[in-house]
C-alpha positions in Angstrom: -2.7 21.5 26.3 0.1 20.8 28.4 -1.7 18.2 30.2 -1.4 15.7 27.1 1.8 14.1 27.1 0.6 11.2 24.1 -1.6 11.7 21.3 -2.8 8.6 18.6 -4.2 10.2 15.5 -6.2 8.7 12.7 -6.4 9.8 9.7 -8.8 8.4 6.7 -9.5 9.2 2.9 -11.3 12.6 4.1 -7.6 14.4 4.9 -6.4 13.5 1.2 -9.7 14.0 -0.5 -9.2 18.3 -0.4 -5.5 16.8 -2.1 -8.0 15.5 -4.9 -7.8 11.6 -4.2 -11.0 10.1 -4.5 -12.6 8.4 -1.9 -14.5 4.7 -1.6 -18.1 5.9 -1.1 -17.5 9.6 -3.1 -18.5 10.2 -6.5 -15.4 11.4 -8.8 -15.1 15.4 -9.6 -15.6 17.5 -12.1 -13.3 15.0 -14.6 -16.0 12.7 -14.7 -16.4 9.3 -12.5 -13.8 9.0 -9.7 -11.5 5.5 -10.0 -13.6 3.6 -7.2 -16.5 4.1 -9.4 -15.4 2.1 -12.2 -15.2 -0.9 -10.4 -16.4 -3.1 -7.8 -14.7 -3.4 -4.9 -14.9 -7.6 -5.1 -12.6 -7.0 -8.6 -10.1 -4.8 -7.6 -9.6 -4.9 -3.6 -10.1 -8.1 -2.5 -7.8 -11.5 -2.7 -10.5 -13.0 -4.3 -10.4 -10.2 -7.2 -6.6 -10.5 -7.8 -6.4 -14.3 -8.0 -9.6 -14.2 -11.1 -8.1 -11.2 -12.9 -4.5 -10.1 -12.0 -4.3 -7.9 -15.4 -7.6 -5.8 -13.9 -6.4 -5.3 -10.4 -2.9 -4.6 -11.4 -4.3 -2.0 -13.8 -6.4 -0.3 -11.6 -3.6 0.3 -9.2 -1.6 2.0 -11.4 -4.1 4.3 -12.0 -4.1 5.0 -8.8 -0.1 5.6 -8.4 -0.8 8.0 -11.9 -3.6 9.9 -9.8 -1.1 9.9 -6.8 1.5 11.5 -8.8 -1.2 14.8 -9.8 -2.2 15.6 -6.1 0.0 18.1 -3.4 0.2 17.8 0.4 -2.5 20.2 1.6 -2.6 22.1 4.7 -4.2 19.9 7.1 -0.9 17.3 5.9 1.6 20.1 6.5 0.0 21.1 10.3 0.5 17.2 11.5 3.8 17.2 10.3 4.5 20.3 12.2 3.0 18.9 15.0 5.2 15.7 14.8 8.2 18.4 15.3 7.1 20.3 17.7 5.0 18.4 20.0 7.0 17.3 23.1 5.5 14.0 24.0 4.9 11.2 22.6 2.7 11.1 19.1 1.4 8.2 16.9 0.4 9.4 13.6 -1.9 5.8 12.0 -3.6 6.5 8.6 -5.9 4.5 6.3 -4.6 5.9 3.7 -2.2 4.2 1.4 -1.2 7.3 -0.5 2.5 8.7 0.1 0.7 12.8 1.3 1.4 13.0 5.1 5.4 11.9 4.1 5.2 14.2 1.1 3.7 16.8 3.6 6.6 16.4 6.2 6.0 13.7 8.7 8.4 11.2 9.3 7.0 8.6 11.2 3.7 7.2 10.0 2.0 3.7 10.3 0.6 2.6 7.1 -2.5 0.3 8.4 -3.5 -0.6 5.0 -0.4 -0.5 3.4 1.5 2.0 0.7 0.4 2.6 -3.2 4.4 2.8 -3.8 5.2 -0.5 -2.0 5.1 -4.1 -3.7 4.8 -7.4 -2.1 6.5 -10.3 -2.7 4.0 -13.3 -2.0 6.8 -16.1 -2.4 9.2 -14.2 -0.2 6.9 -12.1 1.2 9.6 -9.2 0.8 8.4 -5.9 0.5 9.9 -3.5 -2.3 9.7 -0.1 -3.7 7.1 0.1 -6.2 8.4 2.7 -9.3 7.1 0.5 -12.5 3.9 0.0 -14.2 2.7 -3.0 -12.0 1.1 -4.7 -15.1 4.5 -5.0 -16.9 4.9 -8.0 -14.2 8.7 -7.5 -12.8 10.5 -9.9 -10.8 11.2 -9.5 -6.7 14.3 -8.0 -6.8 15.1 -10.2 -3.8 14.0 -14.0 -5.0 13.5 -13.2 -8.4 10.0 -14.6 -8.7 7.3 -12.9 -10.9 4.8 -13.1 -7.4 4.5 -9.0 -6.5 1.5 -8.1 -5.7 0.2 -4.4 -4.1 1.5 -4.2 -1.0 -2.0 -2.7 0.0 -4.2 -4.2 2.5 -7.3 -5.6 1.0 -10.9 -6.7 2.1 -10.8 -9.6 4.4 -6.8 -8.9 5.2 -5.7 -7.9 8.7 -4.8 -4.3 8.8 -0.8 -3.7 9.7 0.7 -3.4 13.0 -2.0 -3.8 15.3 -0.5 -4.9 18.3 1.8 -1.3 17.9 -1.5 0.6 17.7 -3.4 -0.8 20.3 -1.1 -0.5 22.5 -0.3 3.6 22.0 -4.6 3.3 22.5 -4.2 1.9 25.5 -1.5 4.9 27.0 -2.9 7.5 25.2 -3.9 11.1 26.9 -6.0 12.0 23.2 -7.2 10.1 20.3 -8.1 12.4 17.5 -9.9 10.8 14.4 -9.7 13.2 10.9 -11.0 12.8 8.4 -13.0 9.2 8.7 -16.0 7.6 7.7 -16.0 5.2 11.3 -17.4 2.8 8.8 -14.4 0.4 8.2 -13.0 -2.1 11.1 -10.9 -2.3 13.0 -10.3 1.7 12.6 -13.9 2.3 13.7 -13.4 0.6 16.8 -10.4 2.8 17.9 -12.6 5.6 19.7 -14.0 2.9 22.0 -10.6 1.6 22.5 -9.3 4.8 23.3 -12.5 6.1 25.8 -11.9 2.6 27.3 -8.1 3.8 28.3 -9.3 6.8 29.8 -7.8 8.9 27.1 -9.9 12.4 25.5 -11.1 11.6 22.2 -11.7 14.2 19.0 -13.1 14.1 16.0 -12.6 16.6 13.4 -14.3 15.9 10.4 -16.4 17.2 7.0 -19.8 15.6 8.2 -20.1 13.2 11.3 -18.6 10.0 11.0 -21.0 6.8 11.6 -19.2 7.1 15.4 -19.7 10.4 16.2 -21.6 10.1 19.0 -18.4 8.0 21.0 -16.3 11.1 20.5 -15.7 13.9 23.1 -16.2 16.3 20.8 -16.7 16.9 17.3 -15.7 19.8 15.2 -16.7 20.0 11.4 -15.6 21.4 8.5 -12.7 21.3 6.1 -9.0 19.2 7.1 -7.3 21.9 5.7 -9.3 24.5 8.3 -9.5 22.3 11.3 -6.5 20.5 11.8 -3.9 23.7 11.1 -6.2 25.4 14.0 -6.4 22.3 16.1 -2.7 21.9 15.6 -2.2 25.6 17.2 -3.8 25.3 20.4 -1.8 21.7 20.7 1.4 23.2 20.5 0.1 26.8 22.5 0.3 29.3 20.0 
């Protein structure tokens, strides 16, 4: 593919769900009910949730961190970092995840959209802090010392992160490749049109067909862990 000189990848819960995170809309696995199940979304990910019961949503992201700390990188993690080596142009690696596996995996560079399990907010400074203790136990901002952290996650009715950065790689891109996503939540879903507005190839590579499948080039399905190592080869010419 020498012809592609910048790629934008998105990546969503499907890439970490062979890593054993569970997804939003997925029932849990063979342990019983995944996390999502056991609550609603209006307690645990919304503004709204946090302000009625910050006990429950702090909770409920721990567990998430103690679920974090039981999965591995899998291969389709390890093949984008290789890529992020190798490949000669420019790349923009943009995931919805907020789990620390394409870093764990290799990659160097990625853009958190909805933010990071291990990362607190401060919403009196509005700092943002490595995230090591049990959220519930309610320490201070180790910058301005107020009891105000929060989960530096972004929640229903928030604005995603960096934007303007990734709208702007859409706009120059050669490729958009979307892995691993439902093409169910905005803005992400949009980014397809964005990028076929540009000019720029788009791929999907996915389990089943996302909601936006039809806007994609092409589609290839199956497994992360199969499809991306493979697309990953003829990227880089081997």
């Amino acid at each position: 593919m020498a012809e592609i000189e910048r790629i934008v990848i998105l990546t969503g819960a499907g890439i970490s769900a062979e890593s054993g995170i569970d997804t939003f809309r997925s029932a849990g696995g063979q342990n019983g009910p995944g996390l999502w199940e056991q609550h609603r979304v209006e307690d645990v990910a919304t503004p709204d949730g946090f302000a009625r019961n910050p006990d429950l949503v702090l909770g409920f992201y721990d567990m998430r961190r103690e679920a974090l700390a039981q999965a591995e990188p899998n291969p389709a993690h390890s093949a984008l970092a290789r890529l992020e080596r190798e490949f000669s142009g420019d790349l923009l690696l943009v995931t919805q995840n907020v789990d620390d596996l394409h870093e764990r995996g290799g990659s160097a560079d990625v853009l958190h959209m909805h933010g990071e399990l291990k990362s607190a907010l401060c919403t009196s400074c509005e700092t943002r802090s490595p995230w090591r203790a049990t959220m519930i136990d309610r320490p201070p901002c180790p910058v301005c010392r107020a009891p105000t952290l929060r989960p530096d996650v972004v929640w229903f009715g928030e604005m995603p992160y960096q934007m303007s950065r990734i709208y702007q790689a859409l706009e120059t891109c050669d490729l958009f490749v979307s892995i691993g996503t439902s093409g169910a939540v905005y803005p992400a879903a949009g980014f397809v049109q964005e990028a076929r507005a540009s000019g720029a190839r788009t791929l999907e590579l996915n389990l089943d067909p996302s909601e936006g499948s039809r806007l994609f080039d092409e589609s290839r399905l199956g497994p992360a862990s199969v499809l991306v190592p493979e697309w990953v080869e003829e990227v880089l010419g081997d």
